[in-house]
N, C-alpha and C positions, 0 to 999 in steps of 0.2 A: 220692488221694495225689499230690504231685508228682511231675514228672517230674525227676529227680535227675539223671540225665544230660545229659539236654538242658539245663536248668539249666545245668550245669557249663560244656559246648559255649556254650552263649550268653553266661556272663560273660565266655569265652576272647576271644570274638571282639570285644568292647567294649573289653575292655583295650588301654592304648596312644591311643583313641578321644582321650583327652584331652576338656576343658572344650570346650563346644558354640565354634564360628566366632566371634568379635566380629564385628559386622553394621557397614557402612560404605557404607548405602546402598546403589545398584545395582551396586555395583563388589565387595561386600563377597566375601573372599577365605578361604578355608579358614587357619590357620595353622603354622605348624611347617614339619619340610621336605621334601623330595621324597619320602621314603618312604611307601609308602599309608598311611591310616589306619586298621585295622581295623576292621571290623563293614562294616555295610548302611547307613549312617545318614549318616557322617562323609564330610566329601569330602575328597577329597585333589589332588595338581595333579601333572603332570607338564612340568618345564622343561623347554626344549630352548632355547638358549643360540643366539644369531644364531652362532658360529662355528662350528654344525654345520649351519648351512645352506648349500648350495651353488647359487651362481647359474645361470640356465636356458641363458645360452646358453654359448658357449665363445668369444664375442667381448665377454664382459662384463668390464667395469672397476668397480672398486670402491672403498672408502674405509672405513677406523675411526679415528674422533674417538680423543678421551683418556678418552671414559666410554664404548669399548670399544663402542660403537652403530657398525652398518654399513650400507651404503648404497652402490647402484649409480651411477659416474659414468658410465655410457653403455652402452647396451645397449639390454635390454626392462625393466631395473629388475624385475625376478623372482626370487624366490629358492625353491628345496623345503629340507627334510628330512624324513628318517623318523621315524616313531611308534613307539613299542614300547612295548607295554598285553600285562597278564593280559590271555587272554584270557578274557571273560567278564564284564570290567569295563565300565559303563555312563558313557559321557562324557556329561556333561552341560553344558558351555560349553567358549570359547575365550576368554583374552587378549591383548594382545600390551602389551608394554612400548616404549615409545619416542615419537618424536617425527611431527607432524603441525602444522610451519607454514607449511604451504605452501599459496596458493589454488586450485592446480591441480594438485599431488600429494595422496595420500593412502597411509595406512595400509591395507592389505586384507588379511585371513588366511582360505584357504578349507581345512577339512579334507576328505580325500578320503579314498576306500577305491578300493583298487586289487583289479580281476578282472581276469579274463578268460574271456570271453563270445562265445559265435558262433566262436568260435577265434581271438580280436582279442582283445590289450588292450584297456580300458577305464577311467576313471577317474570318481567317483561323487561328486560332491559331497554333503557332509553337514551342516554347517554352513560359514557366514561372519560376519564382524566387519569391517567398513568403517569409517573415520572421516570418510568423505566425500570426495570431490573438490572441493567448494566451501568446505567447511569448514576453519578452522585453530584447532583445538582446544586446540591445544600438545603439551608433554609431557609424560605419567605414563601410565596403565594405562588399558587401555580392554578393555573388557568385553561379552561377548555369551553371552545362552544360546542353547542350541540346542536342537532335539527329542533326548530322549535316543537316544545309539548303540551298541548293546552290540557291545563288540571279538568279532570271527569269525577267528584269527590262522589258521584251517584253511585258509579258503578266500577270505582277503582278506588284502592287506597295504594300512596307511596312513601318507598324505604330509600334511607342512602344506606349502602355498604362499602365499607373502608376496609381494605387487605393492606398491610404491612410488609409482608413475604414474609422468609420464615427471616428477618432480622431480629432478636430480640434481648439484642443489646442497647437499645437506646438510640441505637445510631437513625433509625427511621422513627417516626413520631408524629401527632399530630394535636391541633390545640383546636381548629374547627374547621366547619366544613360549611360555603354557602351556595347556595344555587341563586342566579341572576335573574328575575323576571320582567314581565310587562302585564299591565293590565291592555283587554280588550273590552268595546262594547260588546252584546249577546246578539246572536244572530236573530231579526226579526221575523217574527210568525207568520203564515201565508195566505192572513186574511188582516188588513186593514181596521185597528181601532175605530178613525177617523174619517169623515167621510172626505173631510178636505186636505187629508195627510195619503193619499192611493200609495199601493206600493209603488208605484214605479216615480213617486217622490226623491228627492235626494235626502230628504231628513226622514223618509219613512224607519229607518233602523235605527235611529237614536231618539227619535219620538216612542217607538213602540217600547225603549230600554226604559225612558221615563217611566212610562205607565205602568211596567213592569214590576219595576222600582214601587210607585205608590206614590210617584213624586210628581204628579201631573192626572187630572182627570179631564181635563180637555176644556173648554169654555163652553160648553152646553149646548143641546141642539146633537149632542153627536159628531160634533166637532173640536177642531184643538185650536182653529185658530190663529196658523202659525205667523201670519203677516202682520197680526197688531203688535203695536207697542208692550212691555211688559212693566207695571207699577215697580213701586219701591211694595207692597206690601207682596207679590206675586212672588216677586225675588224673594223676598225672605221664608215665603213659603218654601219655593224650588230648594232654596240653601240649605234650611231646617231641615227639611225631609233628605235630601241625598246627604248630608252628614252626620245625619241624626242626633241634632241637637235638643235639647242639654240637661246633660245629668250632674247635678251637685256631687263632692265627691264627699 
């Protein structure tokens, strides 16, 4: 017999997913907009806009054109800002938006995770995207994957930093920067809610995310239940709670 619940739980989390990516080569780009995409499958981006970045030193000068791309006139040409990802979410590339005509500037985004270790700060590179220093590529999107990095918001916080080189005529520039992700479910715990859900179930790790969640307490008895049928009122429960509905605005 199927599993009707589970079922249910997995169309939840496709919906919204929208029509698979249009593919554009190596560059090719998830679509829609900053909001995640739900499910496991779909990727989604997170923008961060050059005017939340802040320059590294406190003797940096600066500049925004008319299409809002900024760019260090004297300094170290460096720029951070912060990340903020579920945590739990799985990045798997970086972009950045802007210009590279320069033969001796370039474009560089390195993402880091930020600890601390030994009782020191420390900063951890995770991926980079270069356009080169010898190269002048122009302007539009430039793209790089990375080994995937599942966000740890407990015990790490992360920066992007953006190097220019030392261009700072204009010629290098940028207007933003996005990192690509995925959602995943959470790895399940090594004892069983349920007495009819054992780990060595195939839905034991997305039952255990339910319960997790708040969005399932099981059908009584100590169990979840997972072979009956699920109402029209069960669904709206499951739906309400995993999207967390609804607040007037």
């Amino acid at each position: 017999m199927a599993d009707h619940r589970v079922i249910a739980i997995c169309t939840l989390l496709v919906l919204g997913a929208g029509p698979a990516p249009a593919q554009t080569g190596p560059a090719a780009r998830p679509q829609g907009a900053q909001s995640p995409s739900w499910g496991t499958t779909a990727e989604s981006l997170l923008s961060v806009n050059a005017f939340s970045f802040d320059p590294t030193g406190n003797t940096e000068t600066y500049m925004t054109n008319t299409g809002y791309a900024r760019w260090s006139t004297g300094g170290a040409g460096e720029w951070v800002a912060g990340v903020n990802l579920p945590t739990g979410s799985v990045v798997t590339g970086i972009e950045i938006q802007g210009c590279d005509e320069s033969p001796g500037g370039f474009l560089q985004v390195t993402f880091l995770r930020q600890i601390v270790t030994g009782g020191s700060e420390d900063a951890q590179p995770l991926g980079l995207l270069a356009t080169g220093a010898a190269a002048t590529p122009g302007c539009g999107t430039f793209a790089a994957a990375i080994t995937p990095v599942t966000i740890d918001n407990t015990n790490a916080g992360y920066v992007l930093d953006v190097q220019q080189g030392f261009a700072f005529t204009g010629s290098v520039n940028f207007q933003a920067v996005r990192l690509r992700y995925k959602l995943q479910v959470s790895p399940p715990p090594a004892v069983a809610t349920f007495g009819d859900v054992p780990t060595t179930s195939p839905q034991f790790k997305f039952v255990e995310a339910l319960v997790a969640a708040g969005i399932t307490a099981g059908c009584g008895g100590g169990n979840y239940c997972p072979n009956d049928p699920i109402t029209r009122g069960q669904m709206a429960v499951f739906l309400a709670s995993a999207l967390g509905l609804h607040f007037p605005n």
